[in-house]
N, C-alpha and C positions, 0 to 999 in steps of 0.2 A: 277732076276739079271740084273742090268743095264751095259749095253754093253758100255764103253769109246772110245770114237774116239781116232787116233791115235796120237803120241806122240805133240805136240802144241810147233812149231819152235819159236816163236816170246815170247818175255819174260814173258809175263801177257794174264790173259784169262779173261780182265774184258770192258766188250764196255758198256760207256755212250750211253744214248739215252736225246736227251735236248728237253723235248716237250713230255706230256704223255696224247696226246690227241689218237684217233681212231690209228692212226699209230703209233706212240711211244709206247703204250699200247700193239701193237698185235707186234709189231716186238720185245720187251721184252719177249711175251710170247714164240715166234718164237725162241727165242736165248736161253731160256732155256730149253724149252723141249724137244726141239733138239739137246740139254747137247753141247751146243757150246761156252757159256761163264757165264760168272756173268752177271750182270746185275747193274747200278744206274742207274734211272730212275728219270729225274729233271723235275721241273715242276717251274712254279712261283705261281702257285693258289696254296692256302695252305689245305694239307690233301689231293689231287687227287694224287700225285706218290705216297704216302704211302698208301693210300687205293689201289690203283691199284695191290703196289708190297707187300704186302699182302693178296689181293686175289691172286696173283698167288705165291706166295709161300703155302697158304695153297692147291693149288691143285697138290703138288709137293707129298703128298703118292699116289694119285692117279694117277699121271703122272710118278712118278717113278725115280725122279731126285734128283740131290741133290746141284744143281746149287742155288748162293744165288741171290735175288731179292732185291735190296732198293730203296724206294722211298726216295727222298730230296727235299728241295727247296734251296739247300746250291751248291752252285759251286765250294769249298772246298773238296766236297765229291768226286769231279771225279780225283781226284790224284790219279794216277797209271794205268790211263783207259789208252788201247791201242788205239781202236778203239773211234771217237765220233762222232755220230750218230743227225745231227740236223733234228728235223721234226717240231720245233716252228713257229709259225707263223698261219695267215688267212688264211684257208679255203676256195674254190672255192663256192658259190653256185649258183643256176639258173640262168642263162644267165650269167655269166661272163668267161670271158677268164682267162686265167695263167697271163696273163700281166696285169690283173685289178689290181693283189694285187701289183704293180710294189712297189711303195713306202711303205706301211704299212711294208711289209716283208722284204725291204729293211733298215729300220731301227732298225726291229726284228735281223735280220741277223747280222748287223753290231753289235749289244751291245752284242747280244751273243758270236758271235767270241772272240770279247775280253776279254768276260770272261772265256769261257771256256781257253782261251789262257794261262792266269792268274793261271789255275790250272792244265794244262794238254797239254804242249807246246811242246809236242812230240807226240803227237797222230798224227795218219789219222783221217782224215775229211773226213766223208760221207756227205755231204748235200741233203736234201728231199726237203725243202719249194719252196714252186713256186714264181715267174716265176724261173725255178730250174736251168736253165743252165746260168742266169747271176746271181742268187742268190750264186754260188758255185764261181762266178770270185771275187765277194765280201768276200765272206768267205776266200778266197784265198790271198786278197790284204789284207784284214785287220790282217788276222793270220801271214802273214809274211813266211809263210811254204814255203819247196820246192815246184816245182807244182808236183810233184809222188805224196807227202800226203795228196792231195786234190784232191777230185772228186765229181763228181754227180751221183745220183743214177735215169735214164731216161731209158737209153737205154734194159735196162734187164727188165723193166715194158713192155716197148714198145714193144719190140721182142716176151714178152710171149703174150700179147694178140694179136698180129700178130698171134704168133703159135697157139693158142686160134681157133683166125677164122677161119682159116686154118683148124684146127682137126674137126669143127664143120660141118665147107662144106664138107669136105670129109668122116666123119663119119669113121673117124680112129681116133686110138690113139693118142694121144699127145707125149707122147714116141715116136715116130715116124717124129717127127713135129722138124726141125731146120728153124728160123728166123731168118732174120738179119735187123734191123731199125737204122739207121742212122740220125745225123740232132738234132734239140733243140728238146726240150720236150713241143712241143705245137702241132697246125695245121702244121704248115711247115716241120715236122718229115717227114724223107724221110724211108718209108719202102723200102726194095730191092728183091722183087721176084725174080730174077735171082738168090741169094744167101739164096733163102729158097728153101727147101727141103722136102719131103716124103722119109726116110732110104734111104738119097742119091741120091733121084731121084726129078729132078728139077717142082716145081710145076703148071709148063705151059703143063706138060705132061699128069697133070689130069682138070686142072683147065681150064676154056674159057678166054680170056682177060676182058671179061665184066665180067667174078666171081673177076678175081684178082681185078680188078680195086674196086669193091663193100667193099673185102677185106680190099684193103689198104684203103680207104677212110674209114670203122669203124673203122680200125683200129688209124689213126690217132686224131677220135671223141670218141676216147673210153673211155677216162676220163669225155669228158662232157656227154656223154650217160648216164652212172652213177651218175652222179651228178643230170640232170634231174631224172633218178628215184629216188634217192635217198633224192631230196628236202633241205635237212637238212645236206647235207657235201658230203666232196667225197670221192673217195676209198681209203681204207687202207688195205684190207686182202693180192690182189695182191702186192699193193708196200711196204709192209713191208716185201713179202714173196720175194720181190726184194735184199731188203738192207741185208736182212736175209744172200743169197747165196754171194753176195760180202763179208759181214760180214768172212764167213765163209774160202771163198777163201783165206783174207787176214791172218787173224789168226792160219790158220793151212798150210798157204805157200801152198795151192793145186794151183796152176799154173792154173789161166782159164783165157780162151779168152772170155773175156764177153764186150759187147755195152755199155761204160758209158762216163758219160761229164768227158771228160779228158781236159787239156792246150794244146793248138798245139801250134807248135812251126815251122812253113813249111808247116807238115804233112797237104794232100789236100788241098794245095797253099794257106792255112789258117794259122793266126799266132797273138798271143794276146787272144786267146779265149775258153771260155770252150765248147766242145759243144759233144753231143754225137759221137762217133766212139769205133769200137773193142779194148780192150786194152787187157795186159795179165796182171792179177792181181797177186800179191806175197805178202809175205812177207813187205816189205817196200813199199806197195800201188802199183802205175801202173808202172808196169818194162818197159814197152812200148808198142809201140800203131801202130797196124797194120794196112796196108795202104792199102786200097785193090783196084782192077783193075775195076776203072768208067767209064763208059763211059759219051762219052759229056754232054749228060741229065742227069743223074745223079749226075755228080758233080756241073751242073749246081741250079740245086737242093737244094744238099748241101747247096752251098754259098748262098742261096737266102733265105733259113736259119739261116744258119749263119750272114747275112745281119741282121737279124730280131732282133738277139740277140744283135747285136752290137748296133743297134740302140735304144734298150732298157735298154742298160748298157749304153750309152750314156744320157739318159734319164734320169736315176735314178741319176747318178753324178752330173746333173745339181740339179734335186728337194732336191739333198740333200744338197746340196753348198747353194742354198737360204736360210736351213735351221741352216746352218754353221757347217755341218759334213761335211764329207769328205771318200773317201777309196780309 
């Protein structure tokens, strides 16, 4: 007997996923067998979302669902999607940074926007592609949306493998483990030890300053750690199992406070920008975005951060002006 989640506030229980590479692939598989939506799954290479969303619907008697899967290569087919899901674009590999792909993704981003715009102008917008936190301000200026319907998906990778380290140094549960990361989604991510926890109990209590510090610093290297092992791409299981829980937040109106690139607008003397911080998710994307008590370094932090992003969405405006886009 499959057990249904409860009653689905928001009209349609169907999220786009645009890009059915490593992440698009596993965060479709994420959203159905977790009986949490439909699924269309676009791709532009032809025959990889249909073979994808055909092997995972054939493992639906086995998995015990009855949630539908489609592959496309049509942006026709996301009519009705609540949720959409961008993960298109280049791949990090060895030795490059988030900001390598600055332009490729940048021009990825921009022609997707408008298409999926074209079919599905009432969605939220998740964005995944890197560099993620000026990639989400593009998808933001080019879709035309409120800033609540667009967001990035950073901060809830970030925080889980913060919690990650955290459960592994201490050799407790992860159940047990609350993080908080703050800041873009590259090196300059501000983790916040004061605002992590062991069941409520602050992690300076068990932890030395030289652990935490070892801590925050994997943790901010945690994506290219994987990429070095991994040679050939970078991770998907975690940050699909990211977009997955936001997914879920919004679609079924569960109210959570979770770390994602939101628009500030003030909030942390910041304004024009997306960048990670706590937000409470709903219903209608980010209801708002909580502000929490920094101290000097840390906020100083933040902005130097936030600086980073600016000057990289600065960046991309110009390469793309040479090339007579615009956003």
């Amino acid at each position: 007997m499959v057990l249904r989640p409860s009653k689905i506030v928001c009209d349609t229980a169907q999220v786009a996923v645009v890009g059915a590479g490593n992440v698009g692939a596993t965060l479709a598989q994420r959203l159905a067998e977790k009986n949490i939506a439909d699924v269309v799954l676009l791709d532009v290479v032809k025959g990889r979302p249909q073979g994808v969303a055909l092997d995972l619907m054939e493992a639906r008697g086995v998995e015990r669902h009855d949630r539908i899967i489609r592959g496309t290569n049509d942006y026709a087919d996301l009519v009705g999607s609540n949720v959409v899901v961008i993960t298109a674009g280049l791949p990090r590999k060895p030795g490059m940074s988030r900001d390598d792909l600055l332009l490729t993704n940048g021009k990825i981003i921009l022609d997707v926007t408008q298409k999926v715009m074209a079919y599905a102008p009432n969605a939220i917008l998740i964005v995944v592609t890197n560099p993620l936190d000026v990639m989400t301000y593009v998808a933001w200026k080019v879709s035309g949306l409120p800033t609540y319907q667009v967001m990035g998906m950073a901060g809830v990778l970030d925080s889980a493998r913060f919690q990650t380290f955290i459960a592994m140094e201490l050799g407790v549960s992860i159940t047990d483990i609350n993080a908080t990361v703050l800041g873009s989604h590259g090196d300059l991510m501000v983790p916040l030890p004061r605002y992590s926890t062991v069941n409520g109990i602050p992690i300076d209590r068990f932890l030395s300053p030289e652990a935490i510090d070892r801590i925050v610093t994997r943790t901010r290297n945690g994506g290219a750690e994987i990429v070095e092992l991994l040679r050939t791409g970078g991770a998907y299981y975690a940050p699909a199992s990211a977009v997955c829980v936001m997914v879920e937040s919004i679609l079924y109106n569960q109210p959570r406070i979770l770390p994602i690139a939101a628009y500030l607008q003030g909030q942390y003397q910041l304004d024009d920008i997306f960048i990670g911080v706590p937000c409470r998710l709903g219903c209608k994307g980010v209801e708002s975005i909580l502000e929490l008590d920094l101290t000097e370094q840390e906020l100083a932090d933040l902005h130097t951060s936030a600086n980073s992003v600016r000057q990289n969405t600065d960046r991309l405006r110009v390469l793309l002006g040479e090339m007579g886009l615009s956003f």
